[in-house]
C-alpha positions as semicolon CSV with decimal commas, in nm:
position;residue;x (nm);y (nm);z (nm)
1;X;0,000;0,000;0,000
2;X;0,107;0,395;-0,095
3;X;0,187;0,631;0,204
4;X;-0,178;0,782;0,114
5;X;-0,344;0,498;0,151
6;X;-0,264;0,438;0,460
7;X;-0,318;0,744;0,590
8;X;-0,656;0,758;0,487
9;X;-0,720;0,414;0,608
10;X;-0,619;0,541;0,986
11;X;-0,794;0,846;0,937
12;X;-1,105;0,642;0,839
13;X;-1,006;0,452;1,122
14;X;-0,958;0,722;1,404
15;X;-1,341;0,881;1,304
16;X;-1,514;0,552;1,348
17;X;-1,344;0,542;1,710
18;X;-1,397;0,898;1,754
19;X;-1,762;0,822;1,663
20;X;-1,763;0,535;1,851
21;X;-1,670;0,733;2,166
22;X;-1,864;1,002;2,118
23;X;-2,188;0,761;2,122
24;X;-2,106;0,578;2,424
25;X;-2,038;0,875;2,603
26;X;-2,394;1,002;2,499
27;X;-2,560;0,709;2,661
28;X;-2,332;0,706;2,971
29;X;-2,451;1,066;3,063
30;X;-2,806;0,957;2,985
31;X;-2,799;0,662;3,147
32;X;-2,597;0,876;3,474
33;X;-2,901;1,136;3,439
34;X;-3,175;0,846;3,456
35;X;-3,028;0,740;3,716
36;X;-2,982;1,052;3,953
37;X;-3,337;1,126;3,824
38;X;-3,477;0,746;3,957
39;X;-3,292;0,811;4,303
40;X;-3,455;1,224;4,383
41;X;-3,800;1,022;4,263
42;X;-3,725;0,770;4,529
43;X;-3,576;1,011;4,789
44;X;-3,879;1,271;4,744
45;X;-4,132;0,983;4,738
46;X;-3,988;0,829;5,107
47;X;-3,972;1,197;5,239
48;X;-4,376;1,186;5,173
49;X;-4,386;0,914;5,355
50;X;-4,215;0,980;5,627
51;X;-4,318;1,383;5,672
52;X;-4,631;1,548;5,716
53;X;-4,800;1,824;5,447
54;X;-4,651;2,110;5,670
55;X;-4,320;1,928;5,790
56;X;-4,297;1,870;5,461
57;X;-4,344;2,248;5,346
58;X;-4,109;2,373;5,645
59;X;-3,827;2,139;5,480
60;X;-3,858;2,281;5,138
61;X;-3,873;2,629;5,305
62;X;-3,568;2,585;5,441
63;X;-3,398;2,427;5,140
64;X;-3,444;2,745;5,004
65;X;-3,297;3,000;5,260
66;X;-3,018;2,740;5,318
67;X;-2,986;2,482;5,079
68;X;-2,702;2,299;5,253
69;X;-2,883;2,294;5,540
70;X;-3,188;2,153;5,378
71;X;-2,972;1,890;5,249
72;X;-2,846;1,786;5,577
73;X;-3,161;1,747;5,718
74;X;-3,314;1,574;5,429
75;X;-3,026;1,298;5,455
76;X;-3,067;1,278;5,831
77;X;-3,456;1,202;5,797
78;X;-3,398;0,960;5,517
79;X;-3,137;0,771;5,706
80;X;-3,323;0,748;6,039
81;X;-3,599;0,614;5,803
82;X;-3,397;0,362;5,679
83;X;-3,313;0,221;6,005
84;X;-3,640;0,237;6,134
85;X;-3,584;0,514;6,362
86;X;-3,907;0,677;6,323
87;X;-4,227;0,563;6,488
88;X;-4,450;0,770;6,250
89;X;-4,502;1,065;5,985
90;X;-4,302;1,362;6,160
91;X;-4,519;1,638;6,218
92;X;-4,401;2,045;6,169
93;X;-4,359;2,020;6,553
94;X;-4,093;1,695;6,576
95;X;-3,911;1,851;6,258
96;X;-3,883;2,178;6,462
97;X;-3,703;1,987;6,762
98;X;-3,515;1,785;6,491
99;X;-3,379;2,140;6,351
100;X;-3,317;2,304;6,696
101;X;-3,118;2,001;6,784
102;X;-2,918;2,013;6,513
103;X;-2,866;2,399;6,547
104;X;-2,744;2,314;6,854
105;X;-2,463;2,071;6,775
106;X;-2,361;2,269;6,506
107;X;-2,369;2,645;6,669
108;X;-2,037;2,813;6,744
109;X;-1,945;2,998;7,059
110;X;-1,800;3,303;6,996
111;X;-1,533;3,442;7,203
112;X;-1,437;3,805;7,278
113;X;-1,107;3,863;7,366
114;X;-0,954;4,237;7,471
115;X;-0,605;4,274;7,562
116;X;-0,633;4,573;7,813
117;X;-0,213;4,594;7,802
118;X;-0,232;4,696;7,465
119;X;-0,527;4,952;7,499
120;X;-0,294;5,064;7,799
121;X;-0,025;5,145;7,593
122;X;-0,218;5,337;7,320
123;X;-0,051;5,687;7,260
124;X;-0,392;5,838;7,115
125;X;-0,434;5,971;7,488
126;X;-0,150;6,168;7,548
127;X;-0,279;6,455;7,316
């Protein structure tokens, strides 16, 4: 075979694979999307389940203001439902204590600190 030949043999070659790659990649990302679609069907439909109308508008309420937040508390409910930690549908009142609980844990203490040596030695006051 001539130089050109070949070249347009592995060019022919290198599209179909480029093709090739292209198309699978097309179905992995729908296929991924499907699939992270299926699971926020599944965690929205056990939420229902699990929370009441208002406990259940409170939750998206939040989600809003503080999406991370919302997030945390979404994957705390869903876990304690998977382990059977909840006797019933939580109520607006039980995801209130839920929320103050967790505020709790996750509050930080602030701490003043004034270094009276230093305000002491401040030359502002000899004018």
């Amino acid at each position: 075979m001539s130089d050109p030949e070949l070249e347009a043999i592995r060019q022919q070659r290198l599209a179909q694979l480029q093709s090739q790659y292209k198309s699978n990649n097309v179905e992995n990302k729908q296929a991924m999307e499907e699939k992270m679609h299926q699971m926020e069907d599944m965690k929205n439909s056990i939420l229902t389940q699990v929370l009441s109308q208002s406990a259940r508008a409170r939750l998206n309420t939040l989600s809003l203001g503080k999406p991370e937040k919302g997030k945390m508390i979404e994957d705390m409910i869903l876990n304690m439902a998977q382990r059977g930690q909840l006797p019933g549908k939580l109520g607006e009142k039980e995801l209130i204590s839920l929320l103050e609980s967790v505020n709790q844990q996750t509050q930080r203490k602030t701490v003043v600190k004034f270094d009276r040596r230093r305000a002491a030695l401040d030359s502002d006051d000899d004018l």
